[in-house]
MDTraj code that builds the backbone (N, CA, C; nanometers):
import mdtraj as md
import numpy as np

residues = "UNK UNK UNK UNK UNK UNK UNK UNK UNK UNK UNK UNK UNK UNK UNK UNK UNK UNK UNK UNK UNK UNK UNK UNK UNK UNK UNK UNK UNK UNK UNK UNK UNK UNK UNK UNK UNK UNK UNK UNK UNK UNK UNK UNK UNK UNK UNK UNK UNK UNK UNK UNK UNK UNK UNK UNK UNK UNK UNK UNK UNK UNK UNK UNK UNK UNK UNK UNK UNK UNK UNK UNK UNK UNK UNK UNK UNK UNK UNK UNK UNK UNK UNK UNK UNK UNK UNK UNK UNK UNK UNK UNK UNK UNK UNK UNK UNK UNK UNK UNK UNK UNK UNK UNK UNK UNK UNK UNK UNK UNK UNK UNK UNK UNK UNK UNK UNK UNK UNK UNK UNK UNK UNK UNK UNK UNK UNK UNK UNK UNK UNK UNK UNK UNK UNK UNK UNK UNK UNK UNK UNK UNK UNK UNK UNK UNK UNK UNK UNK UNK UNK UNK UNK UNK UNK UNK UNK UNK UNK UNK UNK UNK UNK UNK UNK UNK UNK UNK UNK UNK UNK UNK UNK UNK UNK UNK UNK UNK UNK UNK UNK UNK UNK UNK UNK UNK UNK UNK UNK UNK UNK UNK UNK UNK UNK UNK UNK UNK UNK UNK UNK UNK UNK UNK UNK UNK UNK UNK UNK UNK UNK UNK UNK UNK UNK".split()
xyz = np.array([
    [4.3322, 3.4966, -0.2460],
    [4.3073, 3.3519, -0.2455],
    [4.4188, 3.2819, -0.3225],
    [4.5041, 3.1788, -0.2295],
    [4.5754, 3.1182, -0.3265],
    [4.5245, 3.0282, -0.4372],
    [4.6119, 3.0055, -0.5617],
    [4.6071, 2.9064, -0.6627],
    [4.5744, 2.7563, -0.6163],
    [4.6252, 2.7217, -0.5001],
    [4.5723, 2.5553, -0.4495],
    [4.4355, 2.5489, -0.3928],
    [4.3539, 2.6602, -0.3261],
    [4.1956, 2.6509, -0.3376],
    [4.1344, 2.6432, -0.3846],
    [4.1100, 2.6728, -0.5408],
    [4.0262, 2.6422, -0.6277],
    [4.0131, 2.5194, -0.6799],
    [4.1544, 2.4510, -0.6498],
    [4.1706, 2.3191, -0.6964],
    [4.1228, 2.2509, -0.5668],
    [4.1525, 2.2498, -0.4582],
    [4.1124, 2.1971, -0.3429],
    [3.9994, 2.1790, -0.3527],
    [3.8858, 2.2896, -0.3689],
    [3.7219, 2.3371, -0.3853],
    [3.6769, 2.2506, -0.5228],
    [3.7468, 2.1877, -0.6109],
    [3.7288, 2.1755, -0.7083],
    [3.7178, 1.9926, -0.7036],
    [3.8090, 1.9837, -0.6492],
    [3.8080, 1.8304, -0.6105],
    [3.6901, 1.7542, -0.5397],
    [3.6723, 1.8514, -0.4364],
    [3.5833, 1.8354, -0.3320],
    [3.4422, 1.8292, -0.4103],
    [3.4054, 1.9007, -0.4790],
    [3.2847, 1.9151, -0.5808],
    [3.3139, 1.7828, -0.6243],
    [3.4076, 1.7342, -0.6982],
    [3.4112, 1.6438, -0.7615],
    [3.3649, 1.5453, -0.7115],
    [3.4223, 1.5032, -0.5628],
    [3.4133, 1.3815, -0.4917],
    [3.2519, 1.3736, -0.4742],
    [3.1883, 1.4924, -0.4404],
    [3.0600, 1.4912, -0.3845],
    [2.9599, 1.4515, -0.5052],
    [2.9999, 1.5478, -0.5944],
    [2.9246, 1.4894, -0.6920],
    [2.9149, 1.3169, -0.7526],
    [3.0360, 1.2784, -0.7453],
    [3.0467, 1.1229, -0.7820],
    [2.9565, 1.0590, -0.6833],
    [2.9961, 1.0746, -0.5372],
    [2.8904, 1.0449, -0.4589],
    [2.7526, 1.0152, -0.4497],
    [2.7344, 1.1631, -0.4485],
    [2.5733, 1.1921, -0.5658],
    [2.5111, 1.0920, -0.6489],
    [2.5950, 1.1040, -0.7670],
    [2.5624, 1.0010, -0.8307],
    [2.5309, 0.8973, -0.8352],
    [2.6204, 0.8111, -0.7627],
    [2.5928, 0.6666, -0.7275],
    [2.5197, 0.6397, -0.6470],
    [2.4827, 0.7467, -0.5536],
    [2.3242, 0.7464, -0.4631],
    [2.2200, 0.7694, -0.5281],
    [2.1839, 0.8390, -0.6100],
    [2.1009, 0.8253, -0.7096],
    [2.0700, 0.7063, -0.7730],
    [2.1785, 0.6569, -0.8856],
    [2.2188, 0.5486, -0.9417],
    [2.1645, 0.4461, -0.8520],
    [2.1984, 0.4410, -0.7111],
    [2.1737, 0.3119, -0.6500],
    [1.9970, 0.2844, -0.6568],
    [1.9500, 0.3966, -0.6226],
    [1.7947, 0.4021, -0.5944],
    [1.7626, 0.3693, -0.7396],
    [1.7567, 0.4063, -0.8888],
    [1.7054, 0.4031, -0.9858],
    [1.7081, 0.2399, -1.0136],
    [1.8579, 0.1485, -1.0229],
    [1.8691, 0.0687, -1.0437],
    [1.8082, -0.0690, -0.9580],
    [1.7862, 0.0040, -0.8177],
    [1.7020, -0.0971, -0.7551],
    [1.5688, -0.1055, -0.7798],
    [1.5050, 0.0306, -0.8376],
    [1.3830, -0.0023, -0.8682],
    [1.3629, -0.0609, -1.0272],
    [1.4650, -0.0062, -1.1302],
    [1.4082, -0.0615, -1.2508],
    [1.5171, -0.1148, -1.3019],
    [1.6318, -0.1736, -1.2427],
    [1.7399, -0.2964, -1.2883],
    [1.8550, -0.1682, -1.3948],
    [1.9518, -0.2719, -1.3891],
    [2.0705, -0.2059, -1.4452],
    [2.0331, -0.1616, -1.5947],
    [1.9650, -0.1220, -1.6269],
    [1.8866, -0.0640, -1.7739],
    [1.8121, 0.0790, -1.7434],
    [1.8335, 0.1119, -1.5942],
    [1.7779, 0.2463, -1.5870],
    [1.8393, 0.3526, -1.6718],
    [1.7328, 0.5139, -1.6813],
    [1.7995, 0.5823, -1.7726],
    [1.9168, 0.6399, -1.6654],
    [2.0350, 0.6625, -1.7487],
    [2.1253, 0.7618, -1.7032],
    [2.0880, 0.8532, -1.7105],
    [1.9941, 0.9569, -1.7438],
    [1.9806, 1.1005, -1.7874],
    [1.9052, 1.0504, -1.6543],
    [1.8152, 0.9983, -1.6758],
    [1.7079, 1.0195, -1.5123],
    [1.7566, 1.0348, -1.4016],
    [1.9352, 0.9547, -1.4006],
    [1.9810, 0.9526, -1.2460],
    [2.0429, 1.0524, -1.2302],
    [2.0888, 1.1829, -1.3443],
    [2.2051, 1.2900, -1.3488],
    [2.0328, 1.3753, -1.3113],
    [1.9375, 1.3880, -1.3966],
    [1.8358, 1.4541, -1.3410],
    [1.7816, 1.4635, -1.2534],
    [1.7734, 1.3336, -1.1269],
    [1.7294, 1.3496, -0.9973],
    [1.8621, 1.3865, -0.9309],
    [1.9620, 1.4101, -0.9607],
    [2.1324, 1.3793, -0.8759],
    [2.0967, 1.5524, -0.8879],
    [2.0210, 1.6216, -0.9799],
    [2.0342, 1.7432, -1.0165],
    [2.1446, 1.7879, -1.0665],
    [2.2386, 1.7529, -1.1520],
    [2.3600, 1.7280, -1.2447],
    [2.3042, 1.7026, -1.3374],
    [2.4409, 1.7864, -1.4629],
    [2.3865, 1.7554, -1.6135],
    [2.4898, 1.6289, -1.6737],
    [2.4259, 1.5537, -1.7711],
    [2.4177, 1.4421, -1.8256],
    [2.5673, 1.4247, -1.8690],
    [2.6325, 1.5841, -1.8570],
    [2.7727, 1.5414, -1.8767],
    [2.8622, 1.5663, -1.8068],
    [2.7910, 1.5653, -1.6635],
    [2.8662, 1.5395, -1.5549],
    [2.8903, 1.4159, -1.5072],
    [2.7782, 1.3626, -1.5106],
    [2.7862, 1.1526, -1.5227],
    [2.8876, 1.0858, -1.5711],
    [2.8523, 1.1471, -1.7159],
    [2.9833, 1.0592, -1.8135],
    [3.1384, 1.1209, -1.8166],
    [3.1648, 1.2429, -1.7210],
    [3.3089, 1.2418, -1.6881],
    [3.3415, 1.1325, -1.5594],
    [3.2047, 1.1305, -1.5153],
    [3.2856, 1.0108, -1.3923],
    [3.2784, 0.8848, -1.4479],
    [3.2181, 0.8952, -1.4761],
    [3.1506, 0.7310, -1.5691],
    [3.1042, 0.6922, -1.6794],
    [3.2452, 0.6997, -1.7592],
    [3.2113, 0.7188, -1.9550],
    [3.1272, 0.5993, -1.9531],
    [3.0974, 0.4758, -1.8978],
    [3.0301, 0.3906, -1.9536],
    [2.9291, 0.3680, -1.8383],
    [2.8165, 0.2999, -1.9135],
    [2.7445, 0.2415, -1.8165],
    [2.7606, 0.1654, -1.6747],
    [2.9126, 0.0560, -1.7367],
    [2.9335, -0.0722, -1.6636],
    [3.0147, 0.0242, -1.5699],
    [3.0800, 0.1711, -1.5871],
    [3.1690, 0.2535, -1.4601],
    [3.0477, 0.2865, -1.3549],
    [2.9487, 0.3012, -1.4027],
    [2.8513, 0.3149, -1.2649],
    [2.7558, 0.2201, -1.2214],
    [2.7923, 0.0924, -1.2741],
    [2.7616, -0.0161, -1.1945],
    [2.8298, -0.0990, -1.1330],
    [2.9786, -0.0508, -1.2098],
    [3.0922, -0.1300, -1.0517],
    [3.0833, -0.0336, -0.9526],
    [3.0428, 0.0819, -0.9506],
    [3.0750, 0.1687, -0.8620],
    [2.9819, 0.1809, -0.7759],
    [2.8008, 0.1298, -0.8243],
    [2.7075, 0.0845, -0.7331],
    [2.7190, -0.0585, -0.6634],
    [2.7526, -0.1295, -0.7314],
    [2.7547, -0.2971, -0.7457],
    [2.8995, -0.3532, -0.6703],
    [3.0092, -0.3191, -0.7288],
    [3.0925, -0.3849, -0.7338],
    [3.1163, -0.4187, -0.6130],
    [3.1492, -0.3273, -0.5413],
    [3.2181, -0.4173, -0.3856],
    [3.0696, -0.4706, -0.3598],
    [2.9552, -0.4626, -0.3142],
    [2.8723, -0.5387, -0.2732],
    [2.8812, -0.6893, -0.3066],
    [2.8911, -0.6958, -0.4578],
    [2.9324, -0.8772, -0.4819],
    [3.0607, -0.8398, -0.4449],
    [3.1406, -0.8173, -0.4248],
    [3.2986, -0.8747, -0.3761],
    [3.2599, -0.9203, -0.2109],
    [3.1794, -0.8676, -0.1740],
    [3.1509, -0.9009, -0.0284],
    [3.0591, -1.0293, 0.0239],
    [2.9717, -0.9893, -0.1114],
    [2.8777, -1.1457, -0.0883],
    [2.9302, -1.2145, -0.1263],
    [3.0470, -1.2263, -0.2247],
    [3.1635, -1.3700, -0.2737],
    [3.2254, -1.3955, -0.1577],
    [3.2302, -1.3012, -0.0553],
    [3.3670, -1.3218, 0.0343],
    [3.2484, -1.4148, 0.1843],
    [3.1459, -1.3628, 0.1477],
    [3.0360, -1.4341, 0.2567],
    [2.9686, -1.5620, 0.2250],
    [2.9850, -1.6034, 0.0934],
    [2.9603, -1.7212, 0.0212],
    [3.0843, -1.8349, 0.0555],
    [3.1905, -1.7419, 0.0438],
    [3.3021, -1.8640, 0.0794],
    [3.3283, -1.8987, 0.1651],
    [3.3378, -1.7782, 0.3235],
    [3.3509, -1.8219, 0.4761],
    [3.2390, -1.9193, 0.4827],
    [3.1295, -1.9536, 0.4176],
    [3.0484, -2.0349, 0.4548],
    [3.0652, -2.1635, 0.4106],
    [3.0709, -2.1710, 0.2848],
    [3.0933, -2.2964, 0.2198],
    [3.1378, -2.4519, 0.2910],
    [3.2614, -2.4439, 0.3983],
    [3.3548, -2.5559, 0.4200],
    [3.2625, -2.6005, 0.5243],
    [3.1830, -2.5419, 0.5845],
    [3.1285, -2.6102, 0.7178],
    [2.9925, -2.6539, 0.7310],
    [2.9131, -2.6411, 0.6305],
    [2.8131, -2.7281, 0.5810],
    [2.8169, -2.8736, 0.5613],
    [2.7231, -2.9607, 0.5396],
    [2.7237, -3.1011, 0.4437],
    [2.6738, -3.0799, 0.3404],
    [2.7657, -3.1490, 0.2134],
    [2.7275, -3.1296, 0.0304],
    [2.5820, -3.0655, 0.0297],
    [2.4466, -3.1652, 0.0901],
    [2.3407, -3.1126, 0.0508],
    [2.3026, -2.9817, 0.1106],
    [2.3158, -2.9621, 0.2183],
    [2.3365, -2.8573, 0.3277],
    [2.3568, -2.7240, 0.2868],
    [2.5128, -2.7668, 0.2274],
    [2.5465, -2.6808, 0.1706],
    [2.5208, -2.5927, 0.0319],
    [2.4822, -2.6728, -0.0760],
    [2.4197, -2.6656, -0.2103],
    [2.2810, -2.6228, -0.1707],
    [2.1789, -2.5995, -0.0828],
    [2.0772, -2.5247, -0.1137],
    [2.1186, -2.4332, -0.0496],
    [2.1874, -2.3729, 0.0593],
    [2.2079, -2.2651, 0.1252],
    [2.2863, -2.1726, 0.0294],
    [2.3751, -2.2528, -0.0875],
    [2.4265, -2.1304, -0.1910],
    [2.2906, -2.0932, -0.2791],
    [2.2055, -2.1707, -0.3101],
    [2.1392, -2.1046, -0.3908],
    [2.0218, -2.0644, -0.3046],
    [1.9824, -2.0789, -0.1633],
    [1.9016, -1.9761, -0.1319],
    [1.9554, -1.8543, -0.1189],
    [2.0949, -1.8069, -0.0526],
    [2.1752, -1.6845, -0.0627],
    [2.1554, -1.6233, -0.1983],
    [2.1793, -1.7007, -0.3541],
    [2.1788, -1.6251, -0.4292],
    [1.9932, -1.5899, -0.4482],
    [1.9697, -1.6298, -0.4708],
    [1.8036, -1.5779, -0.4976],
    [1.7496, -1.4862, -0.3851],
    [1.7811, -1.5121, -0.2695],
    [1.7390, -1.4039, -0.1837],
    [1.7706, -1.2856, -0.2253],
    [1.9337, -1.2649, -0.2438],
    [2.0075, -1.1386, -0.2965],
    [1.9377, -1.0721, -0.3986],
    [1.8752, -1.1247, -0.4492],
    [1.8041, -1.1237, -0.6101],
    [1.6404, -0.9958, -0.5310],
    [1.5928, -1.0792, -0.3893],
    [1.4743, -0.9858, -0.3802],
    [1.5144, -0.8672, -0.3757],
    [1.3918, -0.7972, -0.3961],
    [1.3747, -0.6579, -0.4260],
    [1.4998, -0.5181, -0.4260],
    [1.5782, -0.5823, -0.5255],
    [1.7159, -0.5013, -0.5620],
    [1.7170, -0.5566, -0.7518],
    [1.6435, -0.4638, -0.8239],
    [1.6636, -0.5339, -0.9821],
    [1.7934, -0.5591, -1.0269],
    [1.8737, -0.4530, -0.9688],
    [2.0154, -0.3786, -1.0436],
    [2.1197, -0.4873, -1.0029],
    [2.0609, -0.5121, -0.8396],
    [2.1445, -0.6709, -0.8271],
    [2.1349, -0.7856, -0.8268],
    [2.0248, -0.8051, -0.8654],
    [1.9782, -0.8995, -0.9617],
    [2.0251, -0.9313, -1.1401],
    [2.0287, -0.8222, -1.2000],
    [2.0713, -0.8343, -1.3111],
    [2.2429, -0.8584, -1.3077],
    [2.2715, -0.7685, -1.2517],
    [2.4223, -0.7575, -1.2131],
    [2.4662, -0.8742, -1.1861],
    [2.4389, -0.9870, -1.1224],
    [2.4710, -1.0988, -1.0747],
    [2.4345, -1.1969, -1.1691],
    [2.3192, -1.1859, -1.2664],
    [2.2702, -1.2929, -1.3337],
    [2.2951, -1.2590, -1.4841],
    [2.4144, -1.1772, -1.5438],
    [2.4322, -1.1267, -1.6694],
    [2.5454, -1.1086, -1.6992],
    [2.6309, -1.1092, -1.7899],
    [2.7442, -1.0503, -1.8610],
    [2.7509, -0.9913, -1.8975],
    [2.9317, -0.8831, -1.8948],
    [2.9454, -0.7620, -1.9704],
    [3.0541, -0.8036, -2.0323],
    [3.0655, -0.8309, -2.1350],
    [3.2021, -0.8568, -2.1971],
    [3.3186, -0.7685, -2.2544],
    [3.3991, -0.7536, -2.1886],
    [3.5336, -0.6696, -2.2401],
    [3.5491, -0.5895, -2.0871],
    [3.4583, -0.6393, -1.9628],
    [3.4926, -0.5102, -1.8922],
    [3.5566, -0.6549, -1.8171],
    [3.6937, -0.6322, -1.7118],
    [3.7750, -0.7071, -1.6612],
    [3.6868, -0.7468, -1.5471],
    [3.6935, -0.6428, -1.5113],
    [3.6460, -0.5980, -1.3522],
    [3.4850, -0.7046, -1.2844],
    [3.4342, -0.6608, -1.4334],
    [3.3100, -0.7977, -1.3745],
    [3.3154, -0.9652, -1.4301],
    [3.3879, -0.9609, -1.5058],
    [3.4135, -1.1125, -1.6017],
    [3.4912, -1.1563, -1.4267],
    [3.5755, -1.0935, -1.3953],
    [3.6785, -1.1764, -1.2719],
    [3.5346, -1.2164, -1.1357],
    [3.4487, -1.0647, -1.1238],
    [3.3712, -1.1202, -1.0463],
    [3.2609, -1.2515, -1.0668],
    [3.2459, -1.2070, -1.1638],
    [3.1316, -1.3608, -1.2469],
    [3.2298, -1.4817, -1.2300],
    [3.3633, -1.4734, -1.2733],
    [3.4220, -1.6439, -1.2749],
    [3.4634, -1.6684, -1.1384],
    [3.4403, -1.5757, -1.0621],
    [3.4478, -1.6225, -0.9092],
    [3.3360, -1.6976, -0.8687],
    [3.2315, -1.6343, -0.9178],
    [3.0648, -1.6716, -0.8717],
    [3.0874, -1.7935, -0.9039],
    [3.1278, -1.8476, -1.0682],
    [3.0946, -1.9301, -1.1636],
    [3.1552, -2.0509, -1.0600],
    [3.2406, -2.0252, -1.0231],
    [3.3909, -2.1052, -0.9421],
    [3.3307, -2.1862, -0.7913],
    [3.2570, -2.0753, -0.7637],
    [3.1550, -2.0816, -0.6243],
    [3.0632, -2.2044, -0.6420],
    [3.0194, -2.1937, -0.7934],
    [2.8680, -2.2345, -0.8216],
    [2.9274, -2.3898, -0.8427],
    [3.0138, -2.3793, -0.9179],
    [3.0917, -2.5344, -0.9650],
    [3.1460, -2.6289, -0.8393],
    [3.2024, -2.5754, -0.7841],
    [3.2278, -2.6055, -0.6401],
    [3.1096, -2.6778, -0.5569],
    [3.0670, -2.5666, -0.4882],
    [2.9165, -2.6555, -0.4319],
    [2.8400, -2.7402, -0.5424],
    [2.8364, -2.7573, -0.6288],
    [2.7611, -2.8573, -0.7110],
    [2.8771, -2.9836, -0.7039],
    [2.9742, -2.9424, -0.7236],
    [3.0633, -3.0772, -0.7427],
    [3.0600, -3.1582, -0.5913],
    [3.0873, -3.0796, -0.4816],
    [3.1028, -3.1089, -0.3572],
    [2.9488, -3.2046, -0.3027],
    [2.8424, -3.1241, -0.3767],
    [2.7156, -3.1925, -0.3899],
    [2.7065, -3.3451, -0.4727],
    [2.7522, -3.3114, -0.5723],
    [2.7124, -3.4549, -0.7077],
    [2.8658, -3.5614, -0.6317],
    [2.9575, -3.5117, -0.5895],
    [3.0453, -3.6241, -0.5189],
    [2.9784, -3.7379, -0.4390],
    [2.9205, -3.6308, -0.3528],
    [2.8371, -3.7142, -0.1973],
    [2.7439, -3.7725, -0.2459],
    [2.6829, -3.7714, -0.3559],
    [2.5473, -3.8705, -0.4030],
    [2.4406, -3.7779, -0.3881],
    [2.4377, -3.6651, -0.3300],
    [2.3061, -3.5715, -0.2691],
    [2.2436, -3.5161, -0.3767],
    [2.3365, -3.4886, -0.4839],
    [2.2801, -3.3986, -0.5987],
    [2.2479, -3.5015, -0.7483],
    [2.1447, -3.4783, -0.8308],
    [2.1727, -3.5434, -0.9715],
    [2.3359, -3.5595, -1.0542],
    [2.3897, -3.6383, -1.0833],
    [2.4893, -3.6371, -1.1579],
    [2.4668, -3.5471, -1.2825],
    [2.3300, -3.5109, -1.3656],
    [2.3262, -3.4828, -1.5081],
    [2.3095, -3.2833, -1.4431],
    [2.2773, -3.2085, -1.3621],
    [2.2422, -3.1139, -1.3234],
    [2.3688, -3.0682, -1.3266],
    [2.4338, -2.8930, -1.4133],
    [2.5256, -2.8212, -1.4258],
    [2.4624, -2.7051, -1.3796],
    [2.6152, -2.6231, -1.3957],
    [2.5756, -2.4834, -1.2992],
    [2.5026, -2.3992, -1.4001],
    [2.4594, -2.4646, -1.5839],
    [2.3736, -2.3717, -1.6324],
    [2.2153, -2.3541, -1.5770],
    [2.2270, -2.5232, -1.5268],
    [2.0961, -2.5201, -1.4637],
    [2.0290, -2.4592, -1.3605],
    [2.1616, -2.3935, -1.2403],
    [2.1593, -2.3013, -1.1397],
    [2.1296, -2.2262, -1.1867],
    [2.2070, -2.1071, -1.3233],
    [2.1834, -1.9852, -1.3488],
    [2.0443, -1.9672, -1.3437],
    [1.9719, -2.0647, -1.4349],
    [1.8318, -2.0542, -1.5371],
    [1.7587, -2.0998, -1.3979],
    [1.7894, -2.1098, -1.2567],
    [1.6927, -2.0863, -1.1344],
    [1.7357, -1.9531, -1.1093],
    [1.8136, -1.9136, -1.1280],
    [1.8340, -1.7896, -1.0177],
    [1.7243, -1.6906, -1.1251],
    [1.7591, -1.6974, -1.2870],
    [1.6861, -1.6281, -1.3795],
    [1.5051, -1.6407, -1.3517],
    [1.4239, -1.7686, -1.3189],
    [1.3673, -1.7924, -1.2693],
    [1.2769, -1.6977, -1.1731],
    [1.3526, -1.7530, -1.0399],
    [1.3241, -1.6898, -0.8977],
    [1.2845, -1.5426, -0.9333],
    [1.4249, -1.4772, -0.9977],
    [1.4445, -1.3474, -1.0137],
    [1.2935, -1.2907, -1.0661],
    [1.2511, -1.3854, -1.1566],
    [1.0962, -1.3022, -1.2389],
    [1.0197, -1.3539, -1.1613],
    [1.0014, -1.4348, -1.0967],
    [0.8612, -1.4361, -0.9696],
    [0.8830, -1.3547, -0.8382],
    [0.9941, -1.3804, -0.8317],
    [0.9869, -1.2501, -0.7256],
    [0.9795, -1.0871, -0.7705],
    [0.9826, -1.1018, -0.8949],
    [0.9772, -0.9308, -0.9657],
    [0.8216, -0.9301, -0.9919],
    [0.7347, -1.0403, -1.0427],
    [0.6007, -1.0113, -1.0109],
    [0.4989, -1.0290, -0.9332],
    [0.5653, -1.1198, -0.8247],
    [0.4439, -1.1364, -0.6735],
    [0.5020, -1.0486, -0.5875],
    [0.5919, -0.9704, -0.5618],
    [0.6700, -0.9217, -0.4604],
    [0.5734, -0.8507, -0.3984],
    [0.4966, -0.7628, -0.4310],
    [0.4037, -0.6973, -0.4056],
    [0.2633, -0.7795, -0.3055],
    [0.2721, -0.8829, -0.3372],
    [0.1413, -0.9513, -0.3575],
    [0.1536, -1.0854, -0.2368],
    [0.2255, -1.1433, -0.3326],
    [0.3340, -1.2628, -0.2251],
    [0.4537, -1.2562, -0.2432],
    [0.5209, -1.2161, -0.0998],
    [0.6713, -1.1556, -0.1032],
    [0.7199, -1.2789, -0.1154],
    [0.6999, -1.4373, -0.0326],
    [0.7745, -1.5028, -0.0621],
    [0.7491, -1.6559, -0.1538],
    [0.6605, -1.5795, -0.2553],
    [0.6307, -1.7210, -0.3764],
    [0.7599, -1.7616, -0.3978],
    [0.8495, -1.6857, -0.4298],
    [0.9855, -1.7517, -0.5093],
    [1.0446, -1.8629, -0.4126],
    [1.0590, -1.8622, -0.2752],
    [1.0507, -1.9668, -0.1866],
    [1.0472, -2.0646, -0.2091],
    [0.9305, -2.1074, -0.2492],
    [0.8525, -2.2060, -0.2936],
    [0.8981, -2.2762, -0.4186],
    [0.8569, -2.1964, -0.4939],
    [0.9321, -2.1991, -0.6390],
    [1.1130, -2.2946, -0.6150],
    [1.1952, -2.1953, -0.5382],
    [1.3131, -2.2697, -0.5248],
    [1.2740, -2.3920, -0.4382],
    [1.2500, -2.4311, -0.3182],
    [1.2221, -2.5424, -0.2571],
    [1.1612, -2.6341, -0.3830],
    [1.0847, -2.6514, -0.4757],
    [1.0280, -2.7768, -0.5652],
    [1.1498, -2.7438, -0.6688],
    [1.2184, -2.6845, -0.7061],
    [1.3671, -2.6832, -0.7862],
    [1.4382, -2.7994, -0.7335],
    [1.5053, -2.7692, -0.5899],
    [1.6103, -2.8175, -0.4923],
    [1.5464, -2.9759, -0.5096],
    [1.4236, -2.9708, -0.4501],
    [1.3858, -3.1418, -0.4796],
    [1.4104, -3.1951, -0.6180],
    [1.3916, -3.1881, -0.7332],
    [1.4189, -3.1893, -0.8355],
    [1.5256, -3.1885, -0.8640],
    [1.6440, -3.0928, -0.7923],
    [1.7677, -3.1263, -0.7955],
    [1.8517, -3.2573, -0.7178],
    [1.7852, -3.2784, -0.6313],
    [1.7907, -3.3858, -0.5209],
    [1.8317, -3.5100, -0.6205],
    [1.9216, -3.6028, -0.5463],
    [1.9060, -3.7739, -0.5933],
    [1.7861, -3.8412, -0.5880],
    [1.6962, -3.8647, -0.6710],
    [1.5864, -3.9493, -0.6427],
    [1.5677, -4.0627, -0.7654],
    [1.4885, -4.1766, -0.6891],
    [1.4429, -4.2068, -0.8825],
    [1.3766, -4.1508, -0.9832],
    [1.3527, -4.0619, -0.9993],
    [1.3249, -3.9620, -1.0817],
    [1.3509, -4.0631, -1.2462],
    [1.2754, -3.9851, -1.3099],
    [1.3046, -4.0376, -1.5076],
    [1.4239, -3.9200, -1.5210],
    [1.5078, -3.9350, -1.6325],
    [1.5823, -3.9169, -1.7407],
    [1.5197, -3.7788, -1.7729],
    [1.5858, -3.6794, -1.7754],
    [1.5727, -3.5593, -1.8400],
    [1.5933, -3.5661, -1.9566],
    [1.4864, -3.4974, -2.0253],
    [1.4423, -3.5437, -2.1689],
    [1.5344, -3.4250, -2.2465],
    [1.5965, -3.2971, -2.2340],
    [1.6557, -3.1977, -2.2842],
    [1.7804, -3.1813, -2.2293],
    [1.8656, -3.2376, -2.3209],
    [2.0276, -3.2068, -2.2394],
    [2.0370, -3.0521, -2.2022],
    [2.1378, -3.0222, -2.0985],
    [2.2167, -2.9056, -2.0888],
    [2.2561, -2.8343, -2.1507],
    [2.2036, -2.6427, -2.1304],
    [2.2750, -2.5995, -2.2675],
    [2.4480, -2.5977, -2.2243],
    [2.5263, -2.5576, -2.2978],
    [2.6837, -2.5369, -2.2679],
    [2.7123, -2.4218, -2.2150],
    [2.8678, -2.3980, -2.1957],
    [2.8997, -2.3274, -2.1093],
    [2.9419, -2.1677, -2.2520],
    [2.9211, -2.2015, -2.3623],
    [2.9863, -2.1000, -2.4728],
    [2.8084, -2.0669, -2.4634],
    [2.7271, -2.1361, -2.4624],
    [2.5518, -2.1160, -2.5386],
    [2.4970, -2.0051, -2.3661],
    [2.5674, -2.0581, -2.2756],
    [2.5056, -2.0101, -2.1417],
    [2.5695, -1.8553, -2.1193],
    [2.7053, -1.8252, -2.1806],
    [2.7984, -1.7006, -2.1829],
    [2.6902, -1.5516, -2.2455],
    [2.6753, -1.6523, -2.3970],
    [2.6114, -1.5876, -2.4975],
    [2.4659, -1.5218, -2.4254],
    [2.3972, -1.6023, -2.3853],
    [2.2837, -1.5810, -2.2965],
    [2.2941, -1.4625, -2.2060],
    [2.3429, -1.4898, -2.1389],
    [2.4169, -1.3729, -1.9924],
    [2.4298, -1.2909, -2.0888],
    [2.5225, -1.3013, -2.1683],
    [2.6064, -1.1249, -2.2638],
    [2.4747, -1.0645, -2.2967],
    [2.4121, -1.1537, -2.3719],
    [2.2687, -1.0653, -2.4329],
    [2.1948, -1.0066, -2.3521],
    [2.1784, -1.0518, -2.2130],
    [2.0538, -1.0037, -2.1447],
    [2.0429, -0.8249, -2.1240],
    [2.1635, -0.8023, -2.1079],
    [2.2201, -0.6537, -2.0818],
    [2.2074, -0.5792, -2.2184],
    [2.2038, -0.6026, -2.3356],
    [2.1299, -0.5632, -2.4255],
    [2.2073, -0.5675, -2.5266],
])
top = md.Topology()
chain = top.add_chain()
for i, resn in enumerate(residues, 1):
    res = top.add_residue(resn, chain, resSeq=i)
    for name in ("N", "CA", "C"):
        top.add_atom(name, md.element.get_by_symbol(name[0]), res)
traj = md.Trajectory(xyz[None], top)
């Protein structure tokens, strides 16, 4: 047997196993959000715990590796859409896309509605989102369709929202959160409405928020 088969055979293990993993990984995190145990997913992958962390010294390496292109794809399906809507049109169809995304997937749910700070890779995907979110709101509050005082912290803290009614009726009533967003959107709407009595938190107080949720 030559010297380049074992390495050949060796690679190949490798690849499969990473594989493995993140199929595992994918199932754990959809059922109990990006806080699942790692030992649980190397234990159903049937791999030991320090086979994981050669592919993926950190947590956030096996959630770009479950996650990542999926939001690079829904950013890229958020934007072909964007230009051919009208402001209002358009501004609930981004935030029904995001809350839908949100049903019954925890891992992408959290993933989308949280910060990791110091990792590149998701800060670029979040200020894309962020970029997305600012956009359709501005394109909205231009045309008159949207409140002038409503920011994109106020989007997040729906999507945060949605996310926990649909994590506890899902079972029960799959589509309460629906609902829930439809009396948001009106509320977001131009109307005569009173004066919101609690300003906006900021964009440093809304960061902090996101960073923490992940633990």
């Amino acid at each position: 047997m030559s010297a380049v088969e074992p390495s050949l055979s060796s690679r190949r293990d490798a690849r499969l196993n990473r594989e493995l993993l993140i199929a595992h990984a994918r199932t754990a995190f959809v059922e109990q959000g990006v806080m699942a145990s790692l030992e649980g997913v190397a234990r159903s992958a049937g791999l030991a715990i320090g086979t994981l962390y050669r592919h993926f010294p950190r947590r956030i390496d096996l959630l770009v590796a479950v996650y990542g292109a999926l939001l690079q794809k829904f950013l890229d399906d958020i934007e072909d859409g964007m230009n051919s809507a009208d402001p209002w049109d358009g501004f609930c169809a981004f935030l029904h896309v995001l809350c839908s995304a949100q049903v019954g997937d925890r891992g992408f749910c959290d993933f989308i509605s949280q910060r990791f700070p110091g990792d590149e890779r998701t800060e670029a995907l979040h200020n894309r989102l962020c970029g997305l979110a600012e956009r359709v709101l501005a394109h909205a509050q231009e045309a008159g369709v949207v409140r002038p005082d409503v920011t994109t912290a106020d989007l997040v803290m729906l999507l945060w929202a949605s996310s926990g009614i649909a994590d506890v009726t899902g079972d029960i009533a799959p589509r309460a959160w629906r609902r829930n967003l439809d009396l948001a959107l009106d509320g977001f709407r131009v109307a005569d409405g009173r004066d919101l009595t609690e300003p906006p938190i900021g964009d440093e107080q809304l960061y902090r928020v996101m960073a923490r949720l992940n633990g």
